[in-house]
N, C-alpha and C positions, 0 to 999 in steps of 0.2 A: 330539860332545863329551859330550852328556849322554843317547846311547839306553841304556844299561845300568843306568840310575836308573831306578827305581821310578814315583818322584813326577813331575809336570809340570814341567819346567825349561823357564826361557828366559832366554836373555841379550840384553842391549839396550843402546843409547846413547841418552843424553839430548841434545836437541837445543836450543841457546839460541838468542834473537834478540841482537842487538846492546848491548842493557841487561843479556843475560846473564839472561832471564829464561827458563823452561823454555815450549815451545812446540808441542814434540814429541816421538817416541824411535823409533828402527830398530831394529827386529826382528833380530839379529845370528845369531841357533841358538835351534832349540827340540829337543826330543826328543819321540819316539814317542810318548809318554804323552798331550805336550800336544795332541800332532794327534788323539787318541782323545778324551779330557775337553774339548777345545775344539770340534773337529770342523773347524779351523783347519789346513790343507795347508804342509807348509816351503815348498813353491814358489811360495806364492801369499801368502806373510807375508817371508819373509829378507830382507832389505837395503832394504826399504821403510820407507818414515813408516806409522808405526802409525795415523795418521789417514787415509793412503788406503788401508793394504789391510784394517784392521779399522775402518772408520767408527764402526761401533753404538758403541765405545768411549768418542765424547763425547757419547753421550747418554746414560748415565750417573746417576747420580744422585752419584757420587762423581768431582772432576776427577782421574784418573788423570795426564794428564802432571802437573798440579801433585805430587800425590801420591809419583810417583815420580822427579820431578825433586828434592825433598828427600834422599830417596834418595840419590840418585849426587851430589849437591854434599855433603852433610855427613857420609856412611858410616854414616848413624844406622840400624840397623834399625828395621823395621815391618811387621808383622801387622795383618790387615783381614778382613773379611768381605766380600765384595760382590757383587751381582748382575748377570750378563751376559743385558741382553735378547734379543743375536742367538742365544746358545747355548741360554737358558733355565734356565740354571744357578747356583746358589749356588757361589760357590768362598771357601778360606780359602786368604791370599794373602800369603805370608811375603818381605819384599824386602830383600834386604842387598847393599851395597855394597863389594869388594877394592881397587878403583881408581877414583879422581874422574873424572865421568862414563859409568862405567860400571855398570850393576847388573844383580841376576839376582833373578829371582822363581821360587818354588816354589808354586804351584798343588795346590791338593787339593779335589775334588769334594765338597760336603756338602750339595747338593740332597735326599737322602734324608733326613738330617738334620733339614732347615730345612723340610721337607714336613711330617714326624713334626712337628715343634714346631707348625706352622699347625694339624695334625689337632687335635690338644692341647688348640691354642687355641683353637677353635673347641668340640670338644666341653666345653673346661671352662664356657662361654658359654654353651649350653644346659643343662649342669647347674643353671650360678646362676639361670636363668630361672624354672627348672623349682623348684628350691627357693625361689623368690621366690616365683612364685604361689603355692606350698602351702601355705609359712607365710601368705602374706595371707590365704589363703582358710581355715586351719585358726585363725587369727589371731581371724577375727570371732564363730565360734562360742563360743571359748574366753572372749570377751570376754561374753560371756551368762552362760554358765556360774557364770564368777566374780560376775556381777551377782545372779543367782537364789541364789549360796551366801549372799552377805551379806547377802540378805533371811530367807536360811532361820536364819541365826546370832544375829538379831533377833528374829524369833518364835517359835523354839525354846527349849522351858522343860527340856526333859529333857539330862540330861546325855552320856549315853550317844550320842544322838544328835546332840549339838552335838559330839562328838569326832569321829564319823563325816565329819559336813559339815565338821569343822575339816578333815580330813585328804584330801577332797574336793582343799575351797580350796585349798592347799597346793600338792597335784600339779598343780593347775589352774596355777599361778602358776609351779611348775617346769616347766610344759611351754609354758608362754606365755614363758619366759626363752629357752628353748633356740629359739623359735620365731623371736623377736627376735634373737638371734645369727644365726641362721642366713641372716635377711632381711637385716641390719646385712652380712655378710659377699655376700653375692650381691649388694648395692647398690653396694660397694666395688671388686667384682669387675668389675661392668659399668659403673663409670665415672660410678655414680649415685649417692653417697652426697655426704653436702650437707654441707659447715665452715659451723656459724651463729655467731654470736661474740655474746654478750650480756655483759652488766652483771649480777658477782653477787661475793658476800660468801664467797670458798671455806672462811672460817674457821668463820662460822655453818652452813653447809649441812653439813660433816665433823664437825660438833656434833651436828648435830640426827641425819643418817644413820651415825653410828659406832652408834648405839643398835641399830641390827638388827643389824650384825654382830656386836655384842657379847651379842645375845641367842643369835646362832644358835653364836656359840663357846662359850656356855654347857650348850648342848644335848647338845657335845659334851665337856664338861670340862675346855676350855681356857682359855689366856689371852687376851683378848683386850686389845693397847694403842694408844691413839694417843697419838700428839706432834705438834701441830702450831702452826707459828709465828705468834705473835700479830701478827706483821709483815701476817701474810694479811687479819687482821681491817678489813679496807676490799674495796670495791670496784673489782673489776679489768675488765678485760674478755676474756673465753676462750668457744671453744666449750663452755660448762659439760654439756651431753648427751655430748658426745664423752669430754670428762672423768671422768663419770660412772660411764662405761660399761668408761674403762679400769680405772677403780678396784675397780667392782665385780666386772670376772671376776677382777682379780687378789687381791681379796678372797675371793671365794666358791671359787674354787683352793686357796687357801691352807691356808682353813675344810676344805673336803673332803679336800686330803692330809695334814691334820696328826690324830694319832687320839690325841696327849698331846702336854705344851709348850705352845708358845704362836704369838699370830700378832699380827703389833707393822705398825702403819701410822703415818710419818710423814711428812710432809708438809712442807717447809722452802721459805723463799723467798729463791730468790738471787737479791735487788733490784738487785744492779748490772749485770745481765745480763736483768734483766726475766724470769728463769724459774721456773716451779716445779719442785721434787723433788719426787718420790712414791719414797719403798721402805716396798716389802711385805716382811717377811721372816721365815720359818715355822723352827717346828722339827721340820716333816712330812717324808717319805717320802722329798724329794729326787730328783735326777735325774742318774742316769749321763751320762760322756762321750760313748756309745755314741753316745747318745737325745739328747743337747743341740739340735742342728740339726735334728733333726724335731719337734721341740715347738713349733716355728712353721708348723708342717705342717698343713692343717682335716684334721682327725676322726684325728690324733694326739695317745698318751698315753702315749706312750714305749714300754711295754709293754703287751702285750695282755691281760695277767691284770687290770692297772688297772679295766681299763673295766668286767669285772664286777665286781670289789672296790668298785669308788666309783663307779660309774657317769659317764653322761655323753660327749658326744660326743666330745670334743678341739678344741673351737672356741675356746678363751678365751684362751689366749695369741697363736694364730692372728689372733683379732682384734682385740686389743690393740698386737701391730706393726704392722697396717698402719692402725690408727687413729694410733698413733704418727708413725708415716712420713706421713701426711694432713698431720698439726699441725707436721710440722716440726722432730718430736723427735727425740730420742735414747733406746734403752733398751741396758742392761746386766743380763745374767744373773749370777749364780754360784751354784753349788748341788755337794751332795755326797751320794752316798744314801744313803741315814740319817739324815744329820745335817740337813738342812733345804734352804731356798733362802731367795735373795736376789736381790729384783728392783730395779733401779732406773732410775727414768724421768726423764726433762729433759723440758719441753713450755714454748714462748712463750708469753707473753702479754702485753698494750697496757695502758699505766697508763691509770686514768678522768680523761680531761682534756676541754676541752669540743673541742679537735682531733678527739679520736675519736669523740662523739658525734655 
């Protein structure tokens, strides 16, 4: 019925018990293919209960007769992934129904596939390990460093040289940023990064830290604004570190690809829902349609002229959603190049009650 087909075909009958509930299916026709990708014989599968002549079947991790007993009682199609222990094989497993009680599956090998993706995973696992130690280990020196600058900043009378040691500190403190991204992102990656949730005041803290970025938008002869809702001015309870951290790459992003205009942060609390808004929104450089879905990409920046123009890895949006996704939020892009971007983020957070104390 089906040797002249490409693909794995087999056709079966669902088998009920007395309540009508699915229990088993016979083997009705397979074609060529499937005896090659299964390694499964017509003569030793055809007109049998699929639980005596393929056993391995319910050991499974997916119940097949249920699976495909849906199938053949409702015509609904379904697509699956699944693992055969006897064979050894990944297959993708398309099963539709023309007549109740009957169904046919289509079978496609993608063990090669589903290998590639293990390899993947595995080496992206020793990447983050490997970038984890290095930032800790290049982490502590840097941590000196900055300590001997701000002694030298202190008892330095000369000018010249206090600009030098500024410009020291500075890079010291940008490569101590990038070195924390980088560990913040392999901690994530390995399944080790920590949700703390503490008691803080988001109103006063975006008071007191808008000051740097409105120093560093200055540097570069922009605007810098906030807006944020006095509703915030209490204590809530959020990961404020995780918060922190999304604000500041999408701040320091913002700062680096806008080179005129401005860069506006505001912050809004939708109380009836317990969340906050964050949009950041610039009138920098922007980002093609091209380029949208790889800017969540680590060590993507759309274009590769970027990264010598403004330097920088491509970690900040990177890990920004998946600090997002951690907290439970939501983010939205929109952007146009030239004309600017616009980020916006939802993230939970627990009213200060003595419940959640």
């Amino acid at each position: 019925m089906f040797d002249s087909l490409i693909f794995a075909y087999s056709y079966q009958k669902i088998i009920l018990n007395n309540e009508g509930v699915p229990i088993d299916y016979t083997i009705l026709d397979i074609n060529k293919t499937f005896e090659e990708i299964t390694g499964y014989k017509k003569k030793n599968v055809i007109n049998k209960n699929v639980s005596e002549s393929i056993p391995d079947i319910l050991n499974c991790n997916i119940n097949w007769i249920e699976f495909y007993g849906e199938v053949a009682l409702t015509g609904k199609d379904k697509v699956i992934e699944g693992y055969f222990e006897g064979t050894d094989k990944w297959y993708k497993i398309h099963a539709y129904s023309k007549e109740k009680m009957y169904f046919t599956t289509v079978f496609i090998d993608i063990s090669d596939i589903k290998r590639a993706e293990l390899e993947m995973s595995k080496a992206n696992r020793v990447k983050s390990d490997f970038l984890a130690n290095i930032s800790h280990e290049i982490r502590t020196p840097m941590n000196g460093i900055l300590g001997f600058t701000d002694i030298l900043m202190d008892v330095e009378t000369d000018e010249t040289k206090k600009e030098y040691i500024k410009f020291i500190q500075n890079s010291s403190y940008h490569l101590l940023a990038i070195m924390n991204d980088i560990l913040s992102l392999s901690k994530i990656e390995s399944l080790k990064y920590k949700i703390i949730e503490n008691k803080v005041n988001i109103y006063e803290k975006m008071k007191h830290i808008s000051r740097i970025y409105k120093q560093q938008a200055n540097l570069k002869k922009i605007i810098f604004e906030l807006e944020i809702s006095e509703n915030l001015d209490k204590e809530i309870i959020i990961d404020y570190n995780s918060l922190f951290r999304i604000i500041n790459n999408l701040l320091s992003n913002s700062i680096k690809f806008t080179k005129k205009g401005y860069v506006k942060l505001s912050i809004n609390d939708i109380c009836t829902n317990n969340y906050i808004e964050i949009i950041v929104e610039d009138s920098g450089i922007g980002i093609n349609d091209a380029n949208m879905e790889k800017m969540f990409e680590a060590f993507e920046q759309g274009e590769h002229y970027l990264t010598k123009e403004f330097g920088g890895l491509g970690l900040g949006l990177t890990l920004v959603k998946k600090i997002v996704d951690l907290l439970h939020g939501k983010m939205e892009i929109e952007s146009k190049l030239d004309e600017g971007t616009k980020i916006k983020i939802i993230i939970p957070y627990k009213e200060d009650t003595n419940d959640n104390i």
